[in-house]
N, C-alpha and C positions, 0 to 999 in steps of 0.2 A: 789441598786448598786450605789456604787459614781459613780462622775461624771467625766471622764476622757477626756482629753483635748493635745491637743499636739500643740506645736508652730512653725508655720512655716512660715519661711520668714518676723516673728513680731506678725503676725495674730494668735489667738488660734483659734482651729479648735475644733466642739465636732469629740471622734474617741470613739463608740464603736463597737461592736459585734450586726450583726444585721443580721435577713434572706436577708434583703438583699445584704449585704457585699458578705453575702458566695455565692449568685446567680451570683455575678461581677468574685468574685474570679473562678468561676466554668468558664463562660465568657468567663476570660483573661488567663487563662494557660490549661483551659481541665480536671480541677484533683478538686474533691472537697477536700472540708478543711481540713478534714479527713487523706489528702493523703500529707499533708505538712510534708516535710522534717524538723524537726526542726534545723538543722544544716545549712538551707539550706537563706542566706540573701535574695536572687529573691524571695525566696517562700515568706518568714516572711512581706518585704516590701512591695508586690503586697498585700496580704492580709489586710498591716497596712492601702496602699492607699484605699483598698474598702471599709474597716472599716470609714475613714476620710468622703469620699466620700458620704456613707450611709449614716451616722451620719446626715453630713450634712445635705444631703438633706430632712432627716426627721427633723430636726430642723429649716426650711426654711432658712439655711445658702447660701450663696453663696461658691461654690470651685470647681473653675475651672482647676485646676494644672492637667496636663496629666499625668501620671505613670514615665517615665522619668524626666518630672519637680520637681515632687515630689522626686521623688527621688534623684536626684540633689540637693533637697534642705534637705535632711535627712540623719543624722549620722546614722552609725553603732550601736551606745549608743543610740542612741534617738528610732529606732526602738526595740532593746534588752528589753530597759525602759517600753515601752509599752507592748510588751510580760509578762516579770515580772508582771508588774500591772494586766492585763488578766488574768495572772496565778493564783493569789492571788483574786479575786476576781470570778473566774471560780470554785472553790474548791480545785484545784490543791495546792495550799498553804491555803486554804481555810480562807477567810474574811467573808464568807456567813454565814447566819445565820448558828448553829448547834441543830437545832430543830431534835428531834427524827422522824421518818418519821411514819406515821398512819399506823396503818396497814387498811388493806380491810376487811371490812366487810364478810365473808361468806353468799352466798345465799343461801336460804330455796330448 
């Protein structure tokens, strides 16, 4: 999976998809990730901030921005941007490999 990065405030930040994102996101609104409204900008940016957030912290980044800073500091585009790229590299546009999948073995 590239590497995906988003810039805020000057600073690039790592932002990906991580269990832990989706535990913040469960967290801060109640609804796993599952239950995002894609229409919906609250849901898309709380998700992008835990996304940032995780990243981060698994990459021993420093990012301290609260949910509203962040978002303060994040376009409409700059969220969208990131979804697209997610999508495309989720399969949903698929960039992932397209390796035939194995089947199973049958047991005796």
């Amino acid at each position: 999976m590239a590497k995906v990065e988003i810039t805020i405030n000057g600073v690039a930040y790592p932002c990906r998809q991580t269990m832990g994102a989706m535990l913040r996101f469960k967290q801060e609104t109640g609804k796993e990730v599952t239950e995002i409204d894609p229409g919906s900008f609250s849901d898309l940016c709380t998700y992008l901030w835990c996304c940032v957030k995780s990243a981060s912290k698994a990459d021993g980044k420093d990012f301290d921005l609260s949910l509203m800073d962040f978002a303060d500091s994040v376009t409409p585009e700059d969220a969208t941007e990131w979804a697209e790229a997610n999508k495309e590299q989720s399969g949903d546009g698929t960039t992932e490999s397209s390796e035939t999948p194995r089947k199973k073995k049958k047991r005796a």
